[in-house]
ROFI-941688 format. One record per residue (C-alpha): z, x, y. Coordinates in nm, 2 decimals, decimal comma, m for minus. Each point is the difference from the previous one (the first is absolute). Example, Ala and Ser with C-alpha at 12.3 -4.5 7.8 and 13.67 -1.06 7.14 Angstrom:
BEGIN
<atom Z="0,78" X="1,23" Y="m0,45"/>
<atom Z="m0,07" X="0,14" Y="0,34"/>
This chain:
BEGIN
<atom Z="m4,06" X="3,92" Y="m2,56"/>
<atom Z="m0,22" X="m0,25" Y="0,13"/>
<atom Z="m0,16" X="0,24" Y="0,36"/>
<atom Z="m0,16" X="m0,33" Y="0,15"/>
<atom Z="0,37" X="m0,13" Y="0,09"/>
<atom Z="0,10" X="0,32" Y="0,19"/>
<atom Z="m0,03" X="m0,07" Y="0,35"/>
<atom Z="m0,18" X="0,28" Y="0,21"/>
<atom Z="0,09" X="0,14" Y="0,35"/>
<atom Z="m0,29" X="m0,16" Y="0,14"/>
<atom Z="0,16" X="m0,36" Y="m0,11"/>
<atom Z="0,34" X="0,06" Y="0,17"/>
<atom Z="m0,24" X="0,11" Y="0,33"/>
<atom Z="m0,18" X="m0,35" Y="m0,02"/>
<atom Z="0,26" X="m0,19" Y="m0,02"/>
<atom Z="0,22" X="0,21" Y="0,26"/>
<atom Z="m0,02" X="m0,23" Y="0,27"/>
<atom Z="0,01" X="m0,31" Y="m0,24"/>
<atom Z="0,42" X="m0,02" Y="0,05"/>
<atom Z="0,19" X="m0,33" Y="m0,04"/>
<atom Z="0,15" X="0,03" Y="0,37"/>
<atom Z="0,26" X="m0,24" Y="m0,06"/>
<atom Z="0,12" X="0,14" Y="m0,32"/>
<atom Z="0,02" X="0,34" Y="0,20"/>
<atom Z="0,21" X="m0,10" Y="0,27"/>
<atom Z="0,25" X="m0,21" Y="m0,23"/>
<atom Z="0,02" X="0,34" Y="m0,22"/>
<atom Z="0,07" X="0,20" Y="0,34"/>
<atom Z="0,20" X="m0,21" Y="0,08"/>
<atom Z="0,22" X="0,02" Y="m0,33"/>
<atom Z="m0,09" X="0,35" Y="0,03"/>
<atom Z="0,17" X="0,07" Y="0,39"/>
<atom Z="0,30" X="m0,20" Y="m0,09"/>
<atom Z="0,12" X="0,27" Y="m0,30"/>
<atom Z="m0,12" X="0,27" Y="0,24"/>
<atom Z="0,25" X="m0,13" Y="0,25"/>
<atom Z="0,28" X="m0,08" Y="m0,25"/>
<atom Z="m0,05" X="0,37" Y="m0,14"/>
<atom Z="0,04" X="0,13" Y="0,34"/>
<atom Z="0,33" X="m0,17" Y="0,03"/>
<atom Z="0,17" X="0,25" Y="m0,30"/>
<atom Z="0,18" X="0,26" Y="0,00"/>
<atom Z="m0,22" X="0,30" Y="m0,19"/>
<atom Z="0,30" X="0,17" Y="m0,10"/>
<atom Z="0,19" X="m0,34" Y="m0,20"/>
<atom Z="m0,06" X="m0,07" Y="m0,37"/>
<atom Z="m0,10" X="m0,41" Y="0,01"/>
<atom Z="m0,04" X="m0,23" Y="m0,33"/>
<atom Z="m0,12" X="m0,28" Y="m0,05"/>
<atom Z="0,16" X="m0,33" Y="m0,04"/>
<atom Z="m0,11" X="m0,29" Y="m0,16"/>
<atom Z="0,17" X="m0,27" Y="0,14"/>
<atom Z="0,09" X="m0,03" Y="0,40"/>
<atom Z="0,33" X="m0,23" Y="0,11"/>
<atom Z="m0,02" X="m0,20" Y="0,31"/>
<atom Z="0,34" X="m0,15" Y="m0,04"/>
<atom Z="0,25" X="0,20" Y="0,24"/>
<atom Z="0,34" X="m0,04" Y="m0,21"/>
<atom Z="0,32" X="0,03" Y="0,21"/>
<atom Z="0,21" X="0,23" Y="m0,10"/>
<atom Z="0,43" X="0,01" Y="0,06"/>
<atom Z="0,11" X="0,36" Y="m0,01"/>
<atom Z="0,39" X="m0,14" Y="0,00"/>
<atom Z="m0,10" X="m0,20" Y="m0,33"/>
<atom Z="0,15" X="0,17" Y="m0,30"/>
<atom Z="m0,05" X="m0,27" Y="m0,21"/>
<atom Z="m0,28" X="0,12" Y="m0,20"/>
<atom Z="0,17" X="0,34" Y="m0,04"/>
<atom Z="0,34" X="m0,20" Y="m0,15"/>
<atom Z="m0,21" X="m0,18" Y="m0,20"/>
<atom Z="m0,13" X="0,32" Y="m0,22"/>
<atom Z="0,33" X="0,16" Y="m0,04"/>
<atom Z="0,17" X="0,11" Y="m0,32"/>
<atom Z="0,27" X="0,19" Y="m0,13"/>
<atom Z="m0,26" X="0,29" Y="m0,07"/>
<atom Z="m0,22" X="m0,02" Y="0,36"/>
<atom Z="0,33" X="m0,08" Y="0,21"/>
<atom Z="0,01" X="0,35" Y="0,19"/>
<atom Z="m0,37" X="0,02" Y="0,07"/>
<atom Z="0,00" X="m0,34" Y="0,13"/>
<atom Z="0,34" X="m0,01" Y="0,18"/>
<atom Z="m0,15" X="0,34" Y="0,18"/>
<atom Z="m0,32" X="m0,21" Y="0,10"/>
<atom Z="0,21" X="m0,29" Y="0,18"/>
<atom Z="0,24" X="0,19" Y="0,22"/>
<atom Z="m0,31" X="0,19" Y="0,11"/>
<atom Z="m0,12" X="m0,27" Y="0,16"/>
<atom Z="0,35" X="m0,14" Y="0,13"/>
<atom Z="0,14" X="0,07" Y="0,39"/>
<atom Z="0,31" X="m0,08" Y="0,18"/>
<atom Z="m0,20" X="m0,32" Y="0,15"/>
<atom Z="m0,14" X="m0,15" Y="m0,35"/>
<atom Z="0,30" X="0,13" Y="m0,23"/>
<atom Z="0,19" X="m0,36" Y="m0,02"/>
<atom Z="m0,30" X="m0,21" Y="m0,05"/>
<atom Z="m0,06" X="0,24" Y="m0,27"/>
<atom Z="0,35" X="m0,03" Y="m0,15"/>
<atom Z="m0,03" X="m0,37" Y="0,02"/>
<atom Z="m0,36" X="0,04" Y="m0,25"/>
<atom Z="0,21" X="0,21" Y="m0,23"/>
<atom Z="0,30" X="m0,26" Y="m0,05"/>
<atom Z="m0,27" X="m0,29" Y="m0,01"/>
<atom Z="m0,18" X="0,16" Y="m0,28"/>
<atom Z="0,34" X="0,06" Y="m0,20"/>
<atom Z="0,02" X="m0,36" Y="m0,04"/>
<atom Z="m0,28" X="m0,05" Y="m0,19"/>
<atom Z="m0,04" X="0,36" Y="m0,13"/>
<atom Z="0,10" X="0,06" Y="m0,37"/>
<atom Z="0,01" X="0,39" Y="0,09"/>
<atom Z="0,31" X="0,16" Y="m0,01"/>
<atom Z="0,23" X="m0,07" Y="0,30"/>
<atom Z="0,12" X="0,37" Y="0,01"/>
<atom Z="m0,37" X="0,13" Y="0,08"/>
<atom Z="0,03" X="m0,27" Y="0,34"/>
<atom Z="0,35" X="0,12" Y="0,05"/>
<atom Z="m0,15" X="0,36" Y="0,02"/>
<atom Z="m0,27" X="m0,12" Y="0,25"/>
<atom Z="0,24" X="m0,17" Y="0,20"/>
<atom Z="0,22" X="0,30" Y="0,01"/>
<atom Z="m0,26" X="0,20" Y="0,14"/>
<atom Z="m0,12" X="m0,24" Y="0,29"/>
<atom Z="0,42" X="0,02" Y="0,08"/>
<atom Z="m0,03" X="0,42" Y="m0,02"/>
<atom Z="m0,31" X="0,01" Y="0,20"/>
<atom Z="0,16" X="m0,27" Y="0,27"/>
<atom Z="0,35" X="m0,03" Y="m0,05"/>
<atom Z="0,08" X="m0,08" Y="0,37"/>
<atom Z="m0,26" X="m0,34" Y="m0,05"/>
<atom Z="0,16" X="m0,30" Y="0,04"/>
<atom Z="m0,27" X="m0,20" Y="m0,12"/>
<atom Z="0,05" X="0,14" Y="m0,36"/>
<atom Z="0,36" X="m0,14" Y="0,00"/>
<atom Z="m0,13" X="m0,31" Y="0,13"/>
<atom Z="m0,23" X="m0,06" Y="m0,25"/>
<atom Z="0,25" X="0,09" Y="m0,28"/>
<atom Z="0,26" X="m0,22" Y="0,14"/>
<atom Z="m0,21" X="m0,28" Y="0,01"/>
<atom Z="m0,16" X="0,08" Y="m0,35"/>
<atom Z="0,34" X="m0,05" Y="m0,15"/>
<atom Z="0,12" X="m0,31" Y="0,23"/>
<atom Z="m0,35" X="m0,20" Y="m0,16"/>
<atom Z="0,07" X="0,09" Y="m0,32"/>
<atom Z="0,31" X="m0,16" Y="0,02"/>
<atom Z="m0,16" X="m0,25" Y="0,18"/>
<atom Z="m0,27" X="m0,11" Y="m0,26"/>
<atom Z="0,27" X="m0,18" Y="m0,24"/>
<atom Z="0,07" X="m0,28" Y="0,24"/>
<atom Z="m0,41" X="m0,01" Y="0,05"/>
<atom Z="m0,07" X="0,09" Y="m0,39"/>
<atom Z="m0,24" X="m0,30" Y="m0,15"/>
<atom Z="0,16" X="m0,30" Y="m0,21"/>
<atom Z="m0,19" X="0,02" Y="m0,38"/>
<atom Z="m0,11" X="m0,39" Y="0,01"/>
<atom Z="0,06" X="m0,23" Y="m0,25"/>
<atom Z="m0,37" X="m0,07" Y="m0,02"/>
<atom Z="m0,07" X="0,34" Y="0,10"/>
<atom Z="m0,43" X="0,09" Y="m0,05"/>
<atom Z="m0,15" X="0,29" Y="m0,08"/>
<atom Z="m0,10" X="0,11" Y="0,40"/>
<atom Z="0,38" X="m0,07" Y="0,08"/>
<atom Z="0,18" X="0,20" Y="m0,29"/>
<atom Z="m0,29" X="0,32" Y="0,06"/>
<atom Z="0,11" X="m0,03" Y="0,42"/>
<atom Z="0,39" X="m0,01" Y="m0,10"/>
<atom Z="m0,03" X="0,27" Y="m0,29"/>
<atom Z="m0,19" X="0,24" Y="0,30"/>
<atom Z="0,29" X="m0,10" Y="0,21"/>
<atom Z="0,28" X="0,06" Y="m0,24"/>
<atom Z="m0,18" X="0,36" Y="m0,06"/>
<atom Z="0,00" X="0,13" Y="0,34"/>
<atom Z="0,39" X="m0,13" Y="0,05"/>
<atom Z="0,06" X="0,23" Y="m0,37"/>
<atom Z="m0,22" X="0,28" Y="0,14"/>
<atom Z="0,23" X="m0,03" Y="0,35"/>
<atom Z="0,29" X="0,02" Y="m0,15"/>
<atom Z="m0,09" X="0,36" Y="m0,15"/>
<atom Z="m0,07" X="0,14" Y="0,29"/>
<atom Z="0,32" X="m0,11" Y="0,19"/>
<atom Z="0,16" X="0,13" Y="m0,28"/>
<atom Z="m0,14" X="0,30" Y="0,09"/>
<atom Z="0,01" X="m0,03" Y="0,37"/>
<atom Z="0,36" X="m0,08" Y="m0,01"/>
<atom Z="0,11" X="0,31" Y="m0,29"/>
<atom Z="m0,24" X="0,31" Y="0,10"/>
<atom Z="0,20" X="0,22" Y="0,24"/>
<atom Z="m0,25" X="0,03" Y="0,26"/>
<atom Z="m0,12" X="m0,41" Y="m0,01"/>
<atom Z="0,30" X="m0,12" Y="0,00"/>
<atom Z="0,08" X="0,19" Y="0,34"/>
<atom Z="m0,24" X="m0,28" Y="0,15"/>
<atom Z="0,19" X="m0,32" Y="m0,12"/>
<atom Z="0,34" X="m0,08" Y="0,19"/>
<atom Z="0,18" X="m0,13" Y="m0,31"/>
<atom Z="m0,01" X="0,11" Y="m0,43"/>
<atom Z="m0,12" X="m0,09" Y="m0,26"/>
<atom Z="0,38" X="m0,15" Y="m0,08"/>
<atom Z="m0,09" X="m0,27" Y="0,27"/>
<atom Z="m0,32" X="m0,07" Y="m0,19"/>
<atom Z="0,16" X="m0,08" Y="m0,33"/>
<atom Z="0,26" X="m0,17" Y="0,17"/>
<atom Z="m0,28" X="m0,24" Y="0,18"/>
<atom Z="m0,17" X="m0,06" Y="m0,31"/>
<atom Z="0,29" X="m0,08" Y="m0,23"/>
<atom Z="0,13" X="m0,25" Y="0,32"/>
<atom Z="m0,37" X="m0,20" Y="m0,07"/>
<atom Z="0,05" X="0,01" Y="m0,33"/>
<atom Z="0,33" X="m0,15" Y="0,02"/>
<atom Z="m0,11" X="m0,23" Y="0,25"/>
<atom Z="m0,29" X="m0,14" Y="m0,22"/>
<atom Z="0,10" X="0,06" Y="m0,38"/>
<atom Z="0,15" X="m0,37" Y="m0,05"/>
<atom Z="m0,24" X="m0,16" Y="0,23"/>
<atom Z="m0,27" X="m0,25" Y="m0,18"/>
<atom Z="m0,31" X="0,12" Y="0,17"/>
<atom Z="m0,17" X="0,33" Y="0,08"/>
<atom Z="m0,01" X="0,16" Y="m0,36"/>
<atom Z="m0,26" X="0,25" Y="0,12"/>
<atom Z="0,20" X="0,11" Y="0,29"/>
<atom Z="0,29" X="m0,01" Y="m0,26"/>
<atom Z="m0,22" X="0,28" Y="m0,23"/>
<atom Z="m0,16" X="0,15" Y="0,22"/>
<atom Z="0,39" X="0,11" Y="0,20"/>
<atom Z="0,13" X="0,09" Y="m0,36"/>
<atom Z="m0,27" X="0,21" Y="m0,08"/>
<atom Z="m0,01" X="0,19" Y="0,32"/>
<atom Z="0,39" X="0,09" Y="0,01"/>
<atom Z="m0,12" X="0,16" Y="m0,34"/>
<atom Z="m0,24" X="0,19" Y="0,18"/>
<atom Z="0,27" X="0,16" Y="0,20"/>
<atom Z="0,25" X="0,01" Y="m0,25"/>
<atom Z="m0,27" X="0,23" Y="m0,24"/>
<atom Z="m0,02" X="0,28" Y="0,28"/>
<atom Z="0,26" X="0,27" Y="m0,11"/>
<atom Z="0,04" X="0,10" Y="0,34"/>
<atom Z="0,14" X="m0,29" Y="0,03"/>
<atom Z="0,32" X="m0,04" Y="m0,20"/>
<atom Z="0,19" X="0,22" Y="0,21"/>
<atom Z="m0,04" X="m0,18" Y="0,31"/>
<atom Z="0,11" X="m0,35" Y="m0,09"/>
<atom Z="0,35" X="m0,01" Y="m0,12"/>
<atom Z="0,10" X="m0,22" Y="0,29"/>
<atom Z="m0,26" X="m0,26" Y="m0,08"/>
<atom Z="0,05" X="0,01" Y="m0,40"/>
<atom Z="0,35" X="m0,12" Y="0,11"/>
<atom Z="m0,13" X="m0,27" Y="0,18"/>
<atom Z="m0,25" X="m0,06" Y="m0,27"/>
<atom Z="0,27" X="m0,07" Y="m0,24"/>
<atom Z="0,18" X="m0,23" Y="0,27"/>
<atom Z="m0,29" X="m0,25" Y="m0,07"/>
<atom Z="0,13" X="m0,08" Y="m0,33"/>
<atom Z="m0,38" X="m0,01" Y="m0,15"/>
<atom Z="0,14" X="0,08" Y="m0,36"/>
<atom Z="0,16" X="m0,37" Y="0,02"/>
<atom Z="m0,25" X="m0,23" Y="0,24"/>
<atom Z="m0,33" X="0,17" Y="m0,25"/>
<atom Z="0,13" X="m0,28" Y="m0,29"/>
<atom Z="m0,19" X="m0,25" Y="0,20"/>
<atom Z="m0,31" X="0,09" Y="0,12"/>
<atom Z="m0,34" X="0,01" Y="m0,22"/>
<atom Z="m0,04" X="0,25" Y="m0,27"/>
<atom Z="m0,22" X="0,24" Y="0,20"/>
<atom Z="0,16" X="0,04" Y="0,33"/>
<atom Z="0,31" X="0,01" Y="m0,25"/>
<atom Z="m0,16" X="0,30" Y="m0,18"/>
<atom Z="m0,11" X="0,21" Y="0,29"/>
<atom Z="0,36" X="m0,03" Y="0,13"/>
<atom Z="0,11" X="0,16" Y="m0,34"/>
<atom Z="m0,25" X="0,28" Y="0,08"/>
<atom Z="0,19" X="0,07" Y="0,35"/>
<atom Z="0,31" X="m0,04" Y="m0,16"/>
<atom Z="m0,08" X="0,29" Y="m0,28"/>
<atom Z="m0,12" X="0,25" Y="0,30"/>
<atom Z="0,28" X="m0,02" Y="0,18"/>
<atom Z="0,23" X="0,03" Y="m0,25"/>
<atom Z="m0,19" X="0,30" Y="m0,13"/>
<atom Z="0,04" X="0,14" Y="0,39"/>
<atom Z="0,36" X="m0,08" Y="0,00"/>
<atom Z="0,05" X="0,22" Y="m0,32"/>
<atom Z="m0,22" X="0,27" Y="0,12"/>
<atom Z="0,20" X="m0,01" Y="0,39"/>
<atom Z="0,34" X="0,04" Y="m0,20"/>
<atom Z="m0,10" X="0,31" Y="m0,17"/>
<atom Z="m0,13" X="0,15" Y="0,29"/>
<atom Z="0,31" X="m0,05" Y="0,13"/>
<atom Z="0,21" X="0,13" Y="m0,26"/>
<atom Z="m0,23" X="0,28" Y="m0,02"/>
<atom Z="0,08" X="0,10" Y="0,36"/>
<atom Z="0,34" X="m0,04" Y="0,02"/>
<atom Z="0,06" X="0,22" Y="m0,30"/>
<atom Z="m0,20" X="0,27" Y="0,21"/>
């Protein structure tokens, strides 16, 4: 070790008074300002550090539960069910049944998890009339949306087939959850007519538009959803009446002439409901032997 670079005491005394005096007061003043933030903490919180400070104030909307909807599954339902009534009230409870039904349409999630959610905005506030409001009118634009449904163009692009395919899902994802709304025990408490009425309503469009030129999506798109209902089990005991007035439309006969594939889903209808007829009539025969 080289003793001729060790400073001595008597070099820090020479140059004691020797300070950079603007270097000081910038370092005191550094030096004052964490004194004076220190003060300002509590001695008895743990604090960490954080590396990176937000100056963006993000609104929040405690009576959104679409980011909660969005993460449910069959295996998180309960958990996540729990964490959206916490944060529903007698004042926010419709606009929150109106988020629910909105996100069935274009959900892929099993309707019977929404139909549970529903059913427990109904038990928590059965006397709200803005829950049967919002039901009513859920089913009233679903039935709506055929007479609004998109025409598939003849020179249709790519932009205009991906809007009508988005639009045809949400009408296939509605009709679910009427189903639902209009066969669950305590749902169907909040719509003033049956699900009877609602096959009835479609098969009358269908009828209406089968032998018609135009509209071959809206033609699809009505088949398809009276399948929808028709595949609910719940549902085969509740529509004799309209079966009856299914087969007064004489589809088996007017089907010869339309195109192949409208021709072809109507044989699909045609096979459920003959499957439900058989099944009705030994229900029947079963109870009256009883």
């Amino acid at each position: 070790m080289n003793i001729q670079n060790v400073a001595s005491l008597s070099d820090f005394e020479k140059f004691r008074h020797q300070r950079n005096v603007e270097l000081e007061r910038r370092f005191s003043r550094i030096f004052d300002g964490l004194i004076g933030k220190y003060a300002t903490l509590h001695k008895h919180v743990m604090y960490k550090k954080i590396n990176k400070v937000s100056f963006i104030n993000k609104q929040t909307n405690n009576n959104s539960i679409l980011s909660v909807l969005n993460k449910l599954t069959n295996s998180n339902a309960t958990s996540l069910s729990d964490k959206i009534m916490a944060r529903c009230n007698q004042k926010n409870v419709p606009d929150l049944v109106h988020q629910t039904l909105d996100y069935a349409s274009s959900s892929t999630i099993n309707a019977s998890i929404l139909e549970t959610l529903l059913v427990g905005f109904i038990r928590e506030y059965p006397e709200n009339d803005g829950i049967r409001y919002e039901i009513q009118e859920y089913v009233v634009r679903f039935l709506e949306n055929f007479d609004l449904c998109q025409t598939a163009k003849q020179d249709e692009n790519y932009e205009d087939f991906l809007d009508r395919t988005v639009a045809n899902n949400r009408i296939k994802g509605a009709a679910k959850m009427v189903t639902s709304i209009c066969v669950s025990e305590k749902l169907s408490r909040m719509y003033d007519k049956n699900v009877a009425y609602v096959f009835v309503q479609l098969v009358n469009k269908i009828d209406k538009i089968l032998n018609t030129d135009t509209d071959d999506n809206a033609k699809s798109l009505l088949i398809e959803c009276l399948l929808i209902l028709l595949q609910d089990v719940r549902v085969h005991y509740q529509i004799e009446e309209g079966l009856a007035h299914f087969k007064g439309c004489d589809f088996e006969t007017r089907v010869k002439s339309i195109s192949n594939k409208h021709r072809f889903q109507m044989y699909d209808v045609f096979e459920t409901i003959e499957k439900i007829e058989k099944k009705n009539a030994i229900v029947k025969q079963v109870n009256s032997s009883e």
